[in-house]
C-alpha positions as CSV (number, residue, x, y, z in Angstrom):
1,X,-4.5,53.2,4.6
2,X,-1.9,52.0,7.1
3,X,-0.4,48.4,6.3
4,X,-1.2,45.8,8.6
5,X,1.5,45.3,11.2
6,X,0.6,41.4,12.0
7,X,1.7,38.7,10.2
8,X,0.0,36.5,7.7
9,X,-2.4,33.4,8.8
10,X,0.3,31.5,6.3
11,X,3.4,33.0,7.9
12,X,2.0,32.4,11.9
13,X,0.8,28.7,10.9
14,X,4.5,28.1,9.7
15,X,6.1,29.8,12.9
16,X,3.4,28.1,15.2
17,X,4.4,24.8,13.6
18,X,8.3,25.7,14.2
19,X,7.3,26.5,17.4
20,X,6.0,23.1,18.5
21,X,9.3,20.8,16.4
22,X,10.4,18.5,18.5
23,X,13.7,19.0,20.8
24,X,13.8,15.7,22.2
25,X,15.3,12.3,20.8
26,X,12.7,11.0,18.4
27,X,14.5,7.0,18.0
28,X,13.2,3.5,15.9
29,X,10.9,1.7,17.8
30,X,14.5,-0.7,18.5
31,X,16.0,2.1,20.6
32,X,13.9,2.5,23.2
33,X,15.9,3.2,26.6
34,X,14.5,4.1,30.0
35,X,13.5,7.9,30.3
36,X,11.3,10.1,32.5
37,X,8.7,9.9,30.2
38,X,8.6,7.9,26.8
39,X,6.4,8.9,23.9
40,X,5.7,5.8,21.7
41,X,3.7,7.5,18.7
42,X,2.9,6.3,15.7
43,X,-0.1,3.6,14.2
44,X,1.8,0.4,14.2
45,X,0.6,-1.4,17.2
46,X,3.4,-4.2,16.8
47,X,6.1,-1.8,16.7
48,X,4.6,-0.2,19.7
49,X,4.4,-3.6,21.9
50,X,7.8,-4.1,20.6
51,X,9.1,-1.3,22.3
52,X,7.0,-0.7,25.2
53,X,8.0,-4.6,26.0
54,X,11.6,-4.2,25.8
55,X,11.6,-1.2,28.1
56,X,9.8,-3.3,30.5
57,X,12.9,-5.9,30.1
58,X,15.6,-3.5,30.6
59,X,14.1,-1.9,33.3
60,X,13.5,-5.4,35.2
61,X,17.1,-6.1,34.3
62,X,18.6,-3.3,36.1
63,X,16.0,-3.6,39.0
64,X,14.1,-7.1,39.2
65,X,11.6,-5.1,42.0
66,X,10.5,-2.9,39.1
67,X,6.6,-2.3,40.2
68,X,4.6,-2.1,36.6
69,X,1.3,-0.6,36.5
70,X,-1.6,0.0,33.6
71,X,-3.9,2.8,32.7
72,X,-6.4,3.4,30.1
73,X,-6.4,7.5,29.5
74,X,-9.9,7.2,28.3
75,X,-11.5,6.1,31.1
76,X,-9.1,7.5,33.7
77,X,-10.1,8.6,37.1
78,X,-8.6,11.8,38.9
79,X,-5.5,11.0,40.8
80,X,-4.7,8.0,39.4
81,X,-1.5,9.0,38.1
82,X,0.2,10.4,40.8
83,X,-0.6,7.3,43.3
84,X,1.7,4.9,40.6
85,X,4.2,7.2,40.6
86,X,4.8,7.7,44.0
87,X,7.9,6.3,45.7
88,X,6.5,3.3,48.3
89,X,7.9,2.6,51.3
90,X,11.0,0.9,49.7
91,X,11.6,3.1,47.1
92,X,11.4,0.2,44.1
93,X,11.4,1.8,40.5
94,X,7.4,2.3,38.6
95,X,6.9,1.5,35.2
96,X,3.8,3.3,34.5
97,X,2.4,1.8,31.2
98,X,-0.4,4.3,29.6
99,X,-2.5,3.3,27.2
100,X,-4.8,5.3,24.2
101,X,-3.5,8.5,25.0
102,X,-5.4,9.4,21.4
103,X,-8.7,9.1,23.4
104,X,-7.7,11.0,26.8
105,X,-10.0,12.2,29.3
106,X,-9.8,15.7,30.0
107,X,-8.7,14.9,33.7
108,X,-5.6,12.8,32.6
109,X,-4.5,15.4,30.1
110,X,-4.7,18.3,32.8
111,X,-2.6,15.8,35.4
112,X,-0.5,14.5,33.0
113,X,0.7,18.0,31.7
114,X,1.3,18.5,35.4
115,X,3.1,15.8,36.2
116,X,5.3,17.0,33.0
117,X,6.5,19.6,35.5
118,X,8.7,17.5,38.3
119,X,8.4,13.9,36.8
120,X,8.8,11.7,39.7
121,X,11.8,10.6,40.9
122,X,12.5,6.7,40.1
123,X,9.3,6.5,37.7
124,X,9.2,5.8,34.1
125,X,6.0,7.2,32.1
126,X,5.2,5.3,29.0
127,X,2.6,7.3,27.1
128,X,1.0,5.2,24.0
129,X,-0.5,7.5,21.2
130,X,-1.5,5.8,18.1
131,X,-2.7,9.1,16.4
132,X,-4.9,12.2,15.9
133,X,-5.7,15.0,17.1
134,X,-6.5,14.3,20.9
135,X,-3.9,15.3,22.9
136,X,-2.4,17.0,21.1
137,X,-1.3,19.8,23.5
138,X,0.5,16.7,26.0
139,X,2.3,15.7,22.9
140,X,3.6,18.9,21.9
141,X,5.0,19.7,25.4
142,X,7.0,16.4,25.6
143,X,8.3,17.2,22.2
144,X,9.0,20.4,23.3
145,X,11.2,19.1,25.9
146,X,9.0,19.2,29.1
147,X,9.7,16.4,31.4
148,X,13.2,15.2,30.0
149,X,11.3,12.9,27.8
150,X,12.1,11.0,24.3
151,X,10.1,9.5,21.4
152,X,9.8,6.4,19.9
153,X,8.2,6.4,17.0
154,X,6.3,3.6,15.7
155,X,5.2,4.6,12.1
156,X,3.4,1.7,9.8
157,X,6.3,-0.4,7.9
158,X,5.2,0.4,4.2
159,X,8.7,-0.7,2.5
160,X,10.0,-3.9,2.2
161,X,13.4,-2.8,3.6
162,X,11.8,-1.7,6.5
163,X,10.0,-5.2,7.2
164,X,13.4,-7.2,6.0
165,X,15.0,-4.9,9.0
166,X,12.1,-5.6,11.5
167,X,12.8,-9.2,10.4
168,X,16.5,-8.8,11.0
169,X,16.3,-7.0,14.5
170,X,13.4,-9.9,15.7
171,X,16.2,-12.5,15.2
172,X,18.8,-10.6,16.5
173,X,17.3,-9.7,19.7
174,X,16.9,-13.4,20.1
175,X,21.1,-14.2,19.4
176,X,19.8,-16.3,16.3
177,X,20.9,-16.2,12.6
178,X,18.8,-16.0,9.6
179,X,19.9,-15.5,5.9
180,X,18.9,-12.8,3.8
181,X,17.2,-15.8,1.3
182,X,15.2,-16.5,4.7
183,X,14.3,-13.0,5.5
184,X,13.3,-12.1,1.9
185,X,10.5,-15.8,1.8
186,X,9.6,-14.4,5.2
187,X,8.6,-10.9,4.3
188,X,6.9,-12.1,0.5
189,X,5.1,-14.3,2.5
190,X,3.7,-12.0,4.8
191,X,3.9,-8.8,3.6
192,X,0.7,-7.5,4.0
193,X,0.0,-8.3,7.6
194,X,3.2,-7.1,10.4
195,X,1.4,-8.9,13.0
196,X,1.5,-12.0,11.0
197,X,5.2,-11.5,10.1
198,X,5.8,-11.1,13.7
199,X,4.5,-14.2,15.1
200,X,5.8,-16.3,12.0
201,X,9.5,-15.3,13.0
202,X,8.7,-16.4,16.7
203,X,7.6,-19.9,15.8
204,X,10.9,-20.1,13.8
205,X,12.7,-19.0,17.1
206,X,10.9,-21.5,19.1
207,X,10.6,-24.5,16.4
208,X,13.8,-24.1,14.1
209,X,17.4,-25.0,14.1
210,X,20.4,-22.6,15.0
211,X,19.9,-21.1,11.5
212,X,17.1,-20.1,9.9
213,X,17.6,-20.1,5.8
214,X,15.1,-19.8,2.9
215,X,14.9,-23.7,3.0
216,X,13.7,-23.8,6.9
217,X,10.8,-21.1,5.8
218,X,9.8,-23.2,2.8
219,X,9.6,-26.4,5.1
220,X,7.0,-24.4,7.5
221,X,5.2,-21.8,5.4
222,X,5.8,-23.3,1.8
223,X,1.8,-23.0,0.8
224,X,1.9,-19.3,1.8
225,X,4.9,-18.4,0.4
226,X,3.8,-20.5,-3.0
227,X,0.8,-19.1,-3.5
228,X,2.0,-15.0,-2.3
229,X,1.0,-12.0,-4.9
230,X,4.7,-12.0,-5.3
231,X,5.6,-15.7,-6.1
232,X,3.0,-15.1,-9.0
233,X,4.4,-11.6,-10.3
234,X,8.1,-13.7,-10.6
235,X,6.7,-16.6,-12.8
236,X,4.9,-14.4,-15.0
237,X,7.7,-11.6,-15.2
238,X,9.9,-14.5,-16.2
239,X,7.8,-15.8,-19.1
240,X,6.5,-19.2,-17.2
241,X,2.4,-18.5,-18.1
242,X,1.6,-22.1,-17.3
243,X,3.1,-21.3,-13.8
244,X,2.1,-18.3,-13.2
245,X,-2.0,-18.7,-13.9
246,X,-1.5,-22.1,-11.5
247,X,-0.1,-20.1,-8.8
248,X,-2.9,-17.2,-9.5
249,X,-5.8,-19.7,-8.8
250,X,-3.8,-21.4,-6.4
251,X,-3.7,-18.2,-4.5
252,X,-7.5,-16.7,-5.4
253,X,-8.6,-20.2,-3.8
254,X,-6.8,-20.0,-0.8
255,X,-8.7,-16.4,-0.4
256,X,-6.0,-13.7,-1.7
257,X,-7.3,-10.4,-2.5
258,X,-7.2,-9.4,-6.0
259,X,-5.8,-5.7,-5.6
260,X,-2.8,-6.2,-3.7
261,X,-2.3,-9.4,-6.5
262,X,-1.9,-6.5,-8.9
263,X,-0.3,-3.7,-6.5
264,X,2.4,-7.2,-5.9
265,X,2.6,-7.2,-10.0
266,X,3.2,-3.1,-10.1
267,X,5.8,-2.9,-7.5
268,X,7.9,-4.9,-9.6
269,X,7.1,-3.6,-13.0
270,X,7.7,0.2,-11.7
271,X,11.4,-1.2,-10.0
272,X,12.3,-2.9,-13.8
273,X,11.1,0.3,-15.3
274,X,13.1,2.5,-13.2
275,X,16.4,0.4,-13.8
276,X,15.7,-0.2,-17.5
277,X,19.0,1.2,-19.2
278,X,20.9,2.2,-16.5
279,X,24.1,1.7,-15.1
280,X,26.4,1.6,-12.4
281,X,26.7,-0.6,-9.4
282,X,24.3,-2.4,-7.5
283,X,25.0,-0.1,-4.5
284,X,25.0,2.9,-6.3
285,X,21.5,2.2,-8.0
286,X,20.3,1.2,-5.1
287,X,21.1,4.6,-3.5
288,X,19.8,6.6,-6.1
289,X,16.6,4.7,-6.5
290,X,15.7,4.6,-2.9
291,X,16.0,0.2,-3.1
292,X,18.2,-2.3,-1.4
293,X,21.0,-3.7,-3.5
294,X,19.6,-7.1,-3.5
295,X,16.3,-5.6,-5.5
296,X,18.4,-4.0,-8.3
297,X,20.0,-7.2,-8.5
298,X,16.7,-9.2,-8.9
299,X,14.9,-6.2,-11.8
300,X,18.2,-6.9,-13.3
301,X,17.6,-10.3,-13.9
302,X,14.0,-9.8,-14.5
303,X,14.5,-7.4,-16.8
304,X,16.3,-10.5,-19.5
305,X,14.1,-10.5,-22.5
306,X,12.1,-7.6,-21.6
307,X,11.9,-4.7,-24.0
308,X,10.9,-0.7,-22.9
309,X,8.4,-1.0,-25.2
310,X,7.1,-4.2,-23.6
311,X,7.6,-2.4,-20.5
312,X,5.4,0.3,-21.3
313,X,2.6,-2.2,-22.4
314,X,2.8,-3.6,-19.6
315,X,2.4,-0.9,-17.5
316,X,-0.9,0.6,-19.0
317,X,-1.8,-3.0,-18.8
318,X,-1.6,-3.1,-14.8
319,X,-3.2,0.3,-14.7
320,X,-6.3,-1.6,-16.5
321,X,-6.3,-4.0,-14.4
322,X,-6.2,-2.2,-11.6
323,X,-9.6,0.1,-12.0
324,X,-11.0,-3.6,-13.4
325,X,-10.1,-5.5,-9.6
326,X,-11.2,-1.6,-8.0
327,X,-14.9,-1.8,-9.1
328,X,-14.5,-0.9,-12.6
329,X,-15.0,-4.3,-14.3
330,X,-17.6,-7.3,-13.5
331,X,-14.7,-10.0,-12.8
332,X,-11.8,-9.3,-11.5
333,X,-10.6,-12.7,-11.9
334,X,-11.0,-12.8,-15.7
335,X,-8.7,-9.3,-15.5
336,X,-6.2,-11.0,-13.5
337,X,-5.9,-14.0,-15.7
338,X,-5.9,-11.7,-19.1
339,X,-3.0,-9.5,-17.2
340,X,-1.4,-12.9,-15.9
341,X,-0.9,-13.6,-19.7
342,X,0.1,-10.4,-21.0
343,X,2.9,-9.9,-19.2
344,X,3.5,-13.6,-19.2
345,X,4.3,-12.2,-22.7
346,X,6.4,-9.7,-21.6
347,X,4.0,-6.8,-23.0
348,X,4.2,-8.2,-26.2
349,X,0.8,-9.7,-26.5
């Protein structure tokens, strides 16, 4: 029997994936610049306002006529998107701002792949996609290079380095210093929530003095920052129970959830346990480990009095507690307070 000549579903998948990798600039949602056409991908709405926003600023900063318009792809109507993008009758530059590109009507996708042809001259095309699989066939072809476009991606901020820089570029868009003690209360206090984190570095902008340090976040957010997931994994990771179990119900009370209490508690177990025993240079742990220098420096000091046994214990502690707060126990709070103490212990009870 003669071989098959084709290729393999797994070998055409990986060349039809190769075939649609993007050509064009794919840049931080902080690099935005004007283009014919700007992609801003990704799930982080925040990041994507960011961007789209500051677009809009240095457009109306080279050309205060800038004429901005709206559209919603879903409920888009047939010619829509060539009318804003034609030149009026004196010739001022169109922002066209489009939004949930993820839920496009079939009549936008067909004239927006069209208009991907000959972009219009003095127009900028701002195409919000937040994600899946709608439209999939418009965002290939910009990647792809049709229309002279670029990409900003906006994916969610899951680090903590990636929130201390979102931190970092909000003041410094603004001209305004803030210490890294500042940035690091700012992001403990509101790591969980971007948009949060965003509008509590505006009121500092508006409210606070030239600089911003860890003293000026205290003053305005000190009962969040007190009673964060983090604030209780320090006072128990250094030994202070009677601290620690005040804080916990402090926070409980004030409505924290009790899974990211413990996911607060196992981010900073897993960094101690990764550093236990090594050595080298705050730098060049921090490289190897994937953390910012500051962190190694902080599981350093945690790690006084701590044992790798103690480590360990604590470890299959948090993993307890975890399915306990998940479903698997009948109060989570009890869990919390038992793992609270243990490792108030430092794994040794």
């Amino acid at each position: 029997m003669a071989r098959p000549t084709g290729r393999a579903p797994a070998a055409r998948s990986a060349a039809a994936a190769k075939a649609v990798k993007a050509v064009i600039p794919q840049l931080a949602w902080d690099q935005v610049r004007p283009a014919p056409v700007v992609l801003v991908s990704g799930t982080e709405t925040v990041l994507a306002d960011r961007a789209i926003r500051q677009l809009r600023d240095i457009l109306k900063a080279e050309d205060p006529s800038l004429e901005v318009s709206d559209l919603d792809a879903g409920s888009y109507a047939p010619g829509e998107l060539i009318t804003l993008a034609s030149p009026s009758l004196f010739g001022e530059p169109r922002l066209i701002r489009v939004e949930s590109v993820e839920k496009s009507s079939d009549a936008f996708l067909d004239e927006a792949l069209a208009y991907l042809e000959a972009p219009a001259d003095g127009a900028y095309l701002v195409l919000r996609h937040a994600g899946g699989v709608r439209g999939k066939k418009l965002l290939d072809a910009i990647r792809a290079g049709a229309g002279g476009g670029i990409e900003i991606v906006c994916a969610e901020l899951k680090r903590d380095n990636d929130k201390y820089d979102f931190v970092s570029a909000e003041f410094s868009a603004a001209r305004r210093r803030i210490t890294a003690g500042a940035q690091r209360a700012l992001v403990s206090a509101f790591s969980d929530d971007l948009a949060e984190l965003a509008a509590a570095c505006q009121q500092l902008l508006a409210d606070a003095g030239e600089e911003i340090t860890e003293a000026t976040v205290d003053r305005y957010y000190a009962g969040r920052v007190e009673t964060t997931a983090f604030a209780v994994a320090d006072a128990a990771i250094a030994g202070h129970h009677g601290e620690a179990l005040g804080l916990l119900r402090h926070a409980l009370a004030s409505g924290a959830d009790p899974v990211p209490m413990v996911a607060a508690f196992a981010s900073k177990v897993r960094t101690m346990a990764k550093l236990s025993g090594q050595r080298g240079s705050s730098g060049e742990l921090a490289a190897r480990f994937g953390l910012a220098p500051w962190q190694v420096d902080r599981a350093r000091r945690d790690l006084q009095g701590w044992t790798d046994a103690g480590l360990g214990r604590a470890i299959e502690t948090l993993a307890a507690t975890d399915a306990q707060v998940k479903g698997g126990g009948r109060d989570p709070v009890y869990a919390l307070e038992r793992m609270v103490e243990h490792i108030s212990a430092r794994g040794e009870r």
